[in-house]
N, C-alpha and C positions, 0 to 999 in steps of 0.2 A: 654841746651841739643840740641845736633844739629838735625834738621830735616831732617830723610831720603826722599828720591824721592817719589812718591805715582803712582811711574808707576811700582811699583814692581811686576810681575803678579798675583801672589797670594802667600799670608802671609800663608795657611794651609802648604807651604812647608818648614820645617824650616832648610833649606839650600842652604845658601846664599851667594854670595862673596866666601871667600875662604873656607869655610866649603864646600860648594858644590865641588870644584874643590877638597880636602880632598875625598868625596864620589867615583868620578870618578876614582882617583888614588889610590885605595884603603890605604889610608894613618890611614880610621878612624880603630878605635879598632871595633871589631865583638862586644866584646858585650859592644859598647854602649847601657845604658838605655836611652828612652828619660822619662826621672822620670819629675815631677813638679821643683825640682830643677834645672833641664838642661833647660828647659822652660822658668822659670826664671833667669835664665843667658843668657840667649837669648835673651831676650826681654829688660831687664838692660843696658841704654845706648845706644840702636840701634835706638830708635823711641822714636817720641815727645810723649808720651799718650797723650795730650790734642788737637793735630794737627788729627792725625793718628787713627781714628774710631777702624778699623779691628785690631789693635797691642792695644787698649786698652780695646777692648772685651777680646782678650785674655788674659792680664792683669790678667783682671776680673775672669775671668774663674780657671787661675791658682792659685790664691789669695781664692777663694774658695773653692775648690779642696782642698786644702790646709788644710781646716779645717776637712776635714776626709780619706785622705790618705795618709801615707810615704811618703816623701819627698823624698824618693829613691826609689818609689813604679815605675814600665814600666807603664803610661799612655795614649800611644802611640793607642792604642783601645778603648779606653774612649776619645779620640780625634775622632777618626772614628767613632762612634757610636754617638758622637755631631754631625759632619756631615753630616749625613742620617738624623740627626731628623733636621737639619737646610735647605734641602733641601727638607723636606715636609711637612713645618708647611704652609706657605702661597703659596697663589695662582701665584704670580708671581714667575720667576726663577732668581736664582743670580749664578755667578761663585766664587764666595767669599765662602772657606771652610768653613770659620761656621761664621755664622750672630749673631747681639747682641740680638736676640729673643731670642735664646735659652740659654745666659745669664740670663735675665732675669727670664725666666720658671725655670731654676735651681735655680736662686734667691728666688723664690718663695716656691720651695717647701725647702729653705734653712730657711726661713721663720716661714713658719710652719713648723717646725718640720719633716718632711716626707722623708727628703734625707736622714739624718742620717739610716733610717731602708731598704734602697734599695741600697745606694750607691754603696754598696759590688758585688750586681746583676746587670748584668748590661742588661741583656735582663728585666730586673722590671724596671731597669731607662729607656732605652728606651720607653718602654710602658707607664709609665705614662708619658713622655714628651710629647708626639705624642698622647695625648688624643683630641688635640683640633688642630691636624694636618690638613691640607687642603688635600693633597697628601694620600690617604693608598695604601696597596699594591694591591686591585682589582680594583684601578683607576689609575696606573700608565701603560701606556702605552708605551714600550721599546723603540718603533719606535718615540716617542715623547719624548723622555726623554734624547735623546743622548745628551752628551758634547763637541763634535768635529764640524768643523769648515766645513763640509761639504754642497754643495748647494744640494740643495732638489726642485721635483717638485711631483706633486701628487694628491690624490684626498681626499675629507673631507665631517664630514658631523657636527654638533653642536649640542648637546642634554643635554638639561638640564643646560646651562652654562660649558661644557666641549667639547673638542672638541675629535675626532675621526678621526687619520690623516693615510693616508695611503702614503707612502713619495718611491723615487728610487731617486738615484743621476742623476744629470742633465747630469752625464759623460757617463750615463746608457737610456739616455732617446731616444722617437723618435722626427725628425725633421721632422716636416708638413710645407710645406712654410717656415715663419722666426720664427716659435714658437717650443719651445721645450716640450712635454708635456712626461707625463708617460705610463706605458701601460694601457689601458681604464679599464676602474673601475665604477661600476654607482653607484656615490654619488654626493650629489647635490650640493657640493662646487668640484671646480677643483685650481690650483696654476700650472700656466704653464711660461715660463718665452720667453722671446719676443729678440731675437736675432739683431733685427735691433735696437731697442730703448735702449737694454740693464736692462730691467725694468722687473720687474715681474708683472704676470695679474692675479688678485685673483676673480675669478666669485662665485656667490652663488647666489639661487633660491629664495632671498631676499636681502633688506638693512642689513646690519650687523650694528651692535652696533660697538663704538669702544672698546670695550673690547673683543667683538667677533674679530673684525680683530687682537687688540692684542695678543688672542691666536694661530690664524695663522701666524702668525711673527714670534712668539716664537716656532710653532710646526715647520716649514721650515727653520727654522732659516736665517732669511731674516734681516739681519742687515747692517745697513752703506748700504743699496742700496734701488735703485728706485722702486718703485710699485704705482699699480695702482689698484683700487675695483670697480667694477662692478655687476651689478644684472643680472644675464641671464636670461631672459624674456620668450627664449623659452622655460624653465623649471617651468616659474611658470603656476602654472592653470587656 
């Protein structure tokens, strides 16, 4: 079986090559289902399973499914609703539509017996998936949650192992000397980003953990570039 690229952006979208260019020219039929079947015709021949993680999660997933819905059933919402619960079981973030957790967690209640009696619900499936969620919905913070590729500067503060980000695009920011910062905000972490160096400068009113800076990385979305961490002094007491 030949092995696809692994630079594909992301496997949640299943139109690809010329199926996509199909989408833009409206060539597909309206009512395509995307059923388990279509899924699996999808996936049959396109990707090594053994090479390729994310196409063999899927794999998994459809293969399962499988033992309690039509094979011609629209499952295309039961995909979206993996999604949400694969983006708030753990603490770190991925851009991969559904991660092999929530494989497993459905494995599990395939296991014991327990999917059989929700699978039909799917606000019940979701709910027990998302019982041992990292993420719920009075900790997800919008402004920290985006998926777009914008730069961010701002101000923060860390409570509890969570952070509290308050973010403005740098395109929106003001320029002091050579640093770009947001408009003032008093919280005891600041993320301003530094025009001569090109580098971002993360202050806080202590040493940070590196899991603490990890979450400001992730909240400013501060990837592939320079930074630097600092304790501002004149904030502590």
């Amino acid at each position: 079986m030949e092995k696809v690229n692994d630079d594909i952006c992301d496997f949640g979208s299943p139109f690809l090559d010329d199926e996509e260019d199909k989408l833009k020219t409206g060539e597909y039929n309206e009512n395509v289902v995307f059923s388990l079947d279509y899924f699996d015709r999808f996936l049959t021949g396109r990707y090594d399973l053994e090479d390729y993680r994310e196409a063999r999660t899927y794999h998994f997933i459809v293969k399962l499914l499988a033992a309690y819905l039509p094979s011609d059933k629209d499952v295309l919402d039961y995909f979206f609703v993996l999604s949400d619960v694969s983006k708030r079981l753990t603490k770190d973030r991925s851009l991969s539509f559904i991660r092999n957790g929530v494989y497993w967690k459905l494995n599990e209640l395939h296991l014991t017996g327990k999917l059989s009696s929700i699978i039909n619900d799917k606000d019940k499936l979701k709910k027990k998936l998302l019982q041992d969620a990292y993420w719920e919905d009075d900790s997800i913070d919008n402004d920290t949650y985006e998926s777009d590729c914008a730069k961010y500067v701002g101000y923060f503060s860390i409570v509890k192992g969570r952070i509290v980000a308050h973010k403005e695009e740098i395109r929106n920011a003001m320029c002091i000397g050579d640093m770009l910062f947001a408009k003032w905000l008093d919280r005891p972490g600041v993320v301003s980003y530094n025009l001569e160096s090109g580098a971002y400068e993360i202050q806080y009113n202590r040493e940070l953990t590196k899991e603490e800076v990890q979450l400001v990385l992730n909240a400013y979305h501060i990837v592939y570039a320079a930074y630097c961490v600092s304790v501002d002094k004149c904030r502590l007491d």
